[in-house]
C-alpha positions as CSV (number, residue, x, y, z in Angstrom):
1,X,-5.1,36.8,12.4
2,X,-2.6,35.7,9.6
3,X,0.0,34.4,12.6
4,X,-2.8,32.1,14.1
5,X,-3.6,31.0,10.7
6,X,0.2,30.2,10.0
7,X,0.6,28.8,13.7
8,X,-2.4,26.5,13.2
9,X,-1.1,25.5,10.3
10,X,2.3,24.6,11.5
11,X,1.0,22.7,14.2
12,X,-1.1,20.4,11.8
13,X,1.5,19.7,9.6
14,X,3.9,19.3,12.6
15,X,1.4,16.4,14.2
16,X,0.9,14.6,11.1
17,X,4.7,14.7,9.1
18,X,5.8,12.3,11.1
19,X,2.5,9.4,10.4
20,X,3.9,10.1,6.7
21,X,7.5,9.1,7.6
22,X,6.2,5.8,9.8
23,X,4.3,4.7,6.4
24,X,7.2,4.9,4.2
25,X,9.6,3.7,6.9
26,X,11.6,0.4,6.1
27,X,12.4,-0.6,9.7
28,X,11.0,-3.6,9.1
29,X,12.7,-4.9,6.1
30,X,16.6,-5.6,6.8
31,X,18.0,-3.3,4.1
32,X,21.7,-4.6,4.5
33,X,20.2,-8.3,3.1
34,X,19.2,-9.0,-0.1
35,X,17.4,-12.7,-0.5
36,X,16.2,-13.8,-3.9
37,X,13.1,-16.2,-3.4
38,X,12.0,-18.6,-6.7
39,X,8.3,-19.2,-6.4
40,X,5.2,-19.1,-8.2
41,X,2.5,-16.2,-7.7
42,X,-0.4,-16.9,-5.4
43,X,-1.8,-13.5,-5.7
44,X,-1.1,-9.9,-7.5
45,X,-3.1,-6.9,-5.4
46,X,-3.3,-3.8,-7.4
47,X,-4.3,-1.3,-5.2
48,X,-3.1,1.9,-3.2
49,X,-1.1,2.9,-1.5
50,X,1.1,-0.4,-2.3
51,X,0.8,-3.0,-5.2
52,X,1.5,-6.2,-3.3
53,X,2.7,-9.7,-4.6
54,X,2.0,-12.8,-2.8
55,X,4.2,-16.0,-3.7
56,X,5.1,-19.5,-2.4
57,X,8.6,-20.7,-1.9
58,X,9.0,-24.1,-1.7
59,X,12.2,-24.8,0.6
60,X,14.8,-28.0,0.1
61,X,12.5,-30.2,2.3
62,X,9.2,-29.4,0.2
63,X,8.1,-27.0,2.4
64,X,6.1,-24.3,1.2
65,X,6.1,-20.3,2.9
66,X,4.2,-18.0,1.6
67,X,5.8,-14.4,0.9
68,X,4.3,-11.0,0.6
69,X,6.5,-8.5,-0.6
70,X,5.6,-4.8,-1.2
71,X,5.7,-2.5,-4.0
72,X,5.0,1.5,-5.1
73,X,2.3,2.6,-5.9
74,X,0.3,1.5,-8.8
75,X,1.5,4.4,-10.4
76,X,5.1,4.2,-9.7
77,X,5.1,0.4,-11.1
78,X,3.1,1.5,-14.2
79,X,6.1,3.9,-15.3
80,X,8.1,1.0,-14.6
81,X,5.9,-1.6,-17.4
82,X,3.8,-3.2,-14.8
83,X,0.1,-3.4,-14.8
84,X,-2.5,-4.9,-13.1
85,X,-2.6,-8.0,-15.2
86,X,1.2,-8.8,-15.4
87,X,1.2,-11.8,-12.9
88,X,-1.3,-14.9,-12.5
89,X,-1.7,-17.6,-10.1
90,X,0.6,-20.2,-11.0
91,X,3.1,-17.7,-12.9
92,X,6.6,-18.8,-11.9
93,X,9.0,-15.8,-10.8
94,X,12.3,-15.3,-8.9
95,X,11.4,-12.0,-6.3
96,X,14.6,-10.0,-5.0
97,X,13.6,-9.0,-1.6
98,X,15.0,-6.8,1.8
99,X,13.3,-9.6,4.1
100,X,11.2,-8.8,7.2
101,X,9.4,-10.8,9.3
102,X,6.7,-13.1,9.2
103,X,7.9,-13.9,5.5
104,X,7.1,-10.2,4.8
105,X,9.4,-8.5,1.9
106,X,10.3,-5.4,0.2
107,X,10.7,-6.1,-3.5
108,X,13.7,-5.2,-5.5
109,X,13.5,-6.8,-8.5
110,X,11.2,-9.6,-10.2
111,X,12.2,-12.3,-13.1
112,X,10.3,-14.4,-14.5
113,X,10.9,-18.8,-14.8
114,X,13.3,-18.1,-17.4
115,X,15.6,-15.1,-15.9
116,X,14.4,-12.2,-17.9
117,X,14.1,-9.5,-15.9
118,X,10.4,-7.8,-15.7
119,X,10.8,-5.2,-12.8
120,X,13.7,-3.3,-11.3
121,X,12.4,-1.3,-8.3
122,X,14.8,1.3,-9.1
123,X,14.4,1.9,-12.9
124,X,17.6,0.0,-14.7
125,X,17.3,1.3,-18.5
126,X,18.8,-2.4,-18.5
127,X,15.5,-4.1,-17.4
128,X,12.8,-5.1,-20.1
129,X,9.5,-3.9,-19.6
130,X,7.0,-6.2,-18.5
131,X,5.5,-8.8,-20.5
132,X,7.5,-7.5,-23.8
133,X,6.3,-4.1,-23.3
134,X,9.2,-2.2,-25.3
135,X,11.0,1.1,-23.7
């Protein structure tokens, strides 16, 4: 009985490891490119599994594309001095992306109009907090 348990067991996690790899895959983004993108926030989603900021970049030619670039959790951002109401409509920010397609991104690091740094995707001690949260 203990070996069919363990076999079942083995077989679900088997089937269903690799749906947790596809979510967290980056085949989409290319990772050897890194674009910044000056705009000004359309829209801040705090939600799971992603936090996601939406942004319009205005090109040369007045042209404006809108970006969505994801994020961690809202957890993960949290630890890094982000909550959910650290960016408005009309905020101006420069986004750090691995583009994708379809103006899709995957955000590296976010400054705001003047420069100072608010997130670092991967923790630099060097990076304020957001919004003048101290360390």
């Amino acid at each position: 009985m203990k070996i069919q348990r363990l076999l079942a067991f083995t077989i679900f996690v088997g089937m269903f490891s690799g749906l947790a790899i596809a979510h967290h895959s980056t085949a989409g983004y290319d990772m050897k490119k890194t674009t910044p993108l000056k705009g000004t926030v359309a829209q801040f989603i705090w939600r799971n599994p992603h936090v996601i900021l939406v942004w319009d970049v205005k090109d040369e030619s007045g042209k404006v594309t809108r970006w969505s670039g994801e994020m961690n959790s809202p957890i993960s951002v949290t630890g890094l001095g982000l909550n959910r109401d650290s960016f408005k409509p009309g905020d101006e920010l420069t986004v750090t992306v691995h583009p994708g397609p379809n103006a899709q991104a995957l955000v590296l690091t976010i400054a705001d109009g003047k420069g100072k740094m608010i997130l670092d995707r991967y923790g630099d001690e060097d990076a304020p907090r957001a919004r003048g949260e101290k360390k």
